[in-house]
C-alpha positions, 0 to 999 in steps of 0.5 A, a space after each residue: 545297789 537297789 533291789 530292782 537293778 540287783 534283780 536285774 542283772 540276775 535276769 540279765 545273767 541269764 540271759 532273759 528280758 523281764 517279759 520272758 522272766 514274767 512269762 515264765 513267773 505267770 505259767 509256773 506260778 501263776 502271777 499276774 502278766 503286766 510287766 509294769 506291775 512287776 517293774 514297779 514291785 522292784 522299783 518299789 521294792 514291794 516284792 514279797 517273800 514268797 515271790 522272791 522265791 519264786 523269782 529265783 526259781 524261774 531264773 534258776 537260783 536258791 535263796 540260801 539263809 546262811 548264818 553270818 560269822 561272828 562279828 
């Protein structure tokens, strides 16, 4: 699955649209309001870090770095 559609359906899953989502991202962390820049960040897969976690915070997530269990 690409990274836009992946991020996608946690946005569905909570019940958002990616305007809503993007609302929220420019009142809590000040990000910019144009939804095409956004979209294209995920289509791209341009999203940094710090905005993932950003990201996963408005829709209400963690990013967990979880160790793998040996191969």
């Amino acid at each position: 699955m690409n990274i836009r559609n992946e991020i996608k359906s946690y946005i569905v899953r909570e019940g958002m649209t990616m305007s809503e989502v993007l609302e929220r991202l420019v009142e809590e962390h000040g990000w910019s309001s144009s939804v095409p820049n956004f979209s294209g960040k995920l289509q791209r897969g341009s999203l940094r870090y710090s905005e993932a976690r950003e990201l996963a915070d408005v829709l209400g997530y963690d990013l967990i770095w979880q160790k793998r269990g040996k191969r």
